[in-house]
C-alpha positions as CSV (number, residue, x, y, z in Angstrom):
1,X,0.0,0.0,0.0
2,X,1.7,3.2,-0.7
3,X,2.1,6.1,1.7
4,X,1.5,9.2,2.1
5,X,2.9,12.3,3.4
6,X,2.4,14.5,6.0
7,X,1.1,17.7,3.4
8,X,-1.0,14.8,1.5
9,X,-3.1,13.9,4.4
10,X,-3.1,17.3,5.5
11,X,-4.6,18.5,2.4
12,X,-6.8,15.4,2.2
13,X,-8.2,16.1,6.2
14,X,-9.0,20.0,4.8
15,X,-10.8,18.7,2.0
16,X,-13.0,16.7,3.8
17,X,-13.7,19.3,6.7
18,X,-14.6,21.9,3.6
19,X,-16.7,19.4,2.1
20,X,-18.5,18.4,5.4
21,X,-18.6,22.4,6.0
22,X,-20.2,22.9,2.5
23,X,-22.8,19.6,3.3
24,X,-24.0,21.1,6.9
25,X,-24.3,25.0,5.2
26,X,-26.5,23.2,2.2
27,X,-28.5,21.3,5.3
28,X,-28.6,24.4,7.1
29,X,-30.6,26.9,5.3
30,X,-29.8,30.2,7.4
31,X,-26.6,30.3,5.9
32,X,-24.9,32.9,8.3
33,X,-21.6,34.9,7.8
34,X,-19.7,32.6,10.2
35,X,-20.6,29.5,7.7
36,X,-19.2,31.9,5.0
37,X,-16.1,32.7,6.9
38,X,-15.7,29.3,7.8
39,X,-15.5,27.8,4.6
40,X,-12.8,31.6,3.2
41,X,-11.0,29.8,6.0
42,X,-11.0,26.4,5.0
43,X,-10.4,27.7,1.5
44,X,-7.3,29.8,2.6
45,X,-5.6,26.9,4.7
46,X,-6.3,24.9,1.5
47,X,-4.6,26.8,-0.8
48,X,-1.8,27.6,1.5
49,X,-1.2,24.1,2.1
50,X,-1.4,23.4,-1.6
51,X,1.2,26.1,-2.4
52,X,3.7,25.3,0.0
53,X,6.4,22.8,-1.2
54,X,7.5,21.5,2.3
55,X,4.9,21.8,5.4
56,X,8.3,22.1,8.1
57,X,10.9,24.1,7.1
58,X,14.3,22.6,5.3
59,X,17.7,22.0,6.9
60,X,20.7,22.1,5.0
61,X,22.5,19.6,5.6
62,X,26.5,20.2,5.7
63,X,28.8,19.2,3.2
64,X,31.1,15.9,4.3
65,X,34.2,16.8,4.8
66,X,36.7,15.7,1.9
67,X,37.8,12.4,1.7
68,X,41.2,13.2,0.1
69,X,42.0,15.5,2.8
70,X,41.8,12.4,5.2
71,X,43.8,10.1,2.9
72,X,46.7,12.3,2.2
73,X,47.2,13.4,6.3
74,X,44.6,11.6,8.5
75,X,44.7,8.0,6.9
76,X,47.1,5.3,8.6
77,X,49.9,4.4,6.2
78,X,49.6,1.3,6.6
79,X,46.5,1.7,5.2
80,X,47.8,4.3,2.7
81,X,50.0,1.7,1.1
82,X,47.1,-0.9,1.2
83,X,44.6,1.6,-0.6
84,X,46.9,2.9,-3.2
85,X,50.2,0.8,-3.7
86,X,52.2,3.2,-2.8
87,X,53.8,4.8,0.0
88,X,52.8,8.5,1.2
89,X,56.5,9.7,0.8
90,X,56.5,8.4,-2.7
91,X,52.9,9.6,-3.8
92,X,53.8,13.2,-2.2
93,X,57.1,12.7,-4.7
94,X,55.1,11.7,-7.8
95,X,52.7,14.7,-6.7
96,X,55.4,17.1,-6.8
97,X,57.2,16.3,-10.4
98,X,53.9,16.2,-12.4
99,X,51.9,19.7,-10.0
100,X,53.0,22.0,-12.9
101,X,51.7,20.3,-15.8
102,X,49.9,21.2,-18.0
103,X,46.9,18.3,-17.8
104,X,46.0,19.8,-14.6
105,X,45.4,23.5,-15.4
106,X,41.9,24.6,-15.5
107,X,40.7,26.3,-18.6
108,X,39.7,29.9,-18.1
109,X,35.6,29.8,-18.0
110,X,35.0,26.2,-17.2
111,X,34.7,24.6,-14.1
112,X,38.0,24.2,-12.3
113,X,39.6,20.9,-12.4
114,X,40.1,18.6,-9.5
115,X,43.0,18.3,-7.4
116,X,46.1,16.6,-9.3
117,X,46.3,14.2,-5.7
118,X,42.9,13.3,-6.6
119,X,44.0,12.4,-9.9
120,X,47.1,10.5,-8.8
121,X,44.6,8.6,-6.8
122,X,41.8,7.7,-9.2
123,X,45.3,6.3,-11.0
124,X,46.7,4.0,-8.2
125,X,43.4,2.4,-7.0
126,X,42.2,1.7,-10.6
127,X,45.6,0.2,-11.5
128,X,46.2,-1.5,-8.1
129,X,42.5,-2.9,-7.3
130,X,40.7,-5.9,-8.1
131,X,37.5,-3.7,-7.8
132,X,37.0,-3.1,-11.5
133,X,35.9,0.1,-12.8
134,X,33.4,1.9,-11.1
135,X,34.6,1.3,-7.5
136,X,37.2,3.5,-7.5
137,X,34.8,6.8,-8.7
138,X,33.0,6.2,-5.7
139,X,35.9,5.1,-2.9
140,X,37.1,9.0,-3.7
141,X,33.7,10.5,-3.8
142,X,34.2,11.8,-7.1
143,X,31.0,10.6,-8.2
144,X,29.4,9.0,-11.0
145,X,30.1,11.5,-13.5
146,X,33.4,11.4,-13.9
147,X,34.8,8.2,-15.3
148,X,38.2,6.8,-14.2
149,X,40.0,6.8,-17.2
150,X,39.9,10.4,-17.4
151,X,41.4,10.6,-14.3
152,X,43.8,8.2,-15.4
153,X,44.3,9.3,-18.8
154,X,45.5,13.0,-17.2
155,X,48.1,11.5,-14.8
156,X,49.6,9.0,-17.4
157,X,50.0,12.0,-19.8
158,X,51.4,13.6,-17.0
159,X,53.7,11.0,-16.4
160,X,54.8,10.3,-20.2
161,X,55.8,14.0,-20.9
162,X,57.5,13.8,-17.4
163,X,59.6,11.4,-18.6
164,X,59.9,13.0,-21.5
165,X,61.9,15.5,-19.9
166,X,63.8,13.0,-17.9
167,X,64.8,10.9,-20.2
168,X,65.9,12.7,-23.3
């Protein structure tokens, strides 16, 4: 059986008491003002009730805090190294050779890109779990709109025209 909510049977309990207020006024011939006013009122809850989206008011709920803060500084590394195949002193290392390129720039007028950590990240756990694709989106909140490989595709780029420069 389906439910209902609160403003549903709230709307549904003034309907009836308007239409029980119409039935005694048709009943009751006299018809006085306070009938009259009576049914302006139940016609003025109605309508409120109809117009208002929520019946209590809305609480905003606060943002979680980020996940990647707590895996780069909070996170055991033990952990760490179990998560991402790598230790934190070398993914702070990889972090720093590939900050400044160019895959991680935001374009002028779009949204700005995420975090190159973030990106390093999406990297290790697709490449180092047996998850599959898919899990690793949602074990860094990222969500479902951005797929891993793009993620993935950045930081390799980033990588290949590092060593690029290395290796000449």
């Amino acid at each position: 059986m389906p439910t209902s909510s609160r403003k549903r049977r709230a709307i549904s309990d003034v309907r009836k008491l308007w239409k029980y207020v119409l039935d005694e006024q048709k009943d009751d011939d006299s018809g006085g003002s306070s009938a009259e006013e009576e049914q302006e009122d139940l016609a003025a809850v109605y309508f409120v009730l109809k117009a208002k989206r929520y019946l209590t008011s809305r609480h905003r709920v606060p943002r979680p805090p980020s996940r990647v803060k707590f895996y780069l500084s909070d996170m055991p590394e033990s952990e760490f190294k179990l998560q991402f195949r790598l230790s934190r002193r070398y993914f702070t290392a990889v972090c720093e050779l590939i900050a400044d390129n160019v895959e991680f720039r935001s374009t002028p007028g779009k949204q700005a890109r995420m975090s190159m950590e973030l990106h390093l990240m999406g990297l290790l756990r697709t490449v180092g779990s047996t998850d599959g694709e898919g899990h690793s989106a949602d074990f860094l909140s990222v969500g479902g709109h951005t797929p891993e490989h793009l993620l993935a595709k950045r930081v390799v780029r980033a990588l290949n025209s590092l060593r690029s420069k290395v290796i000449m």
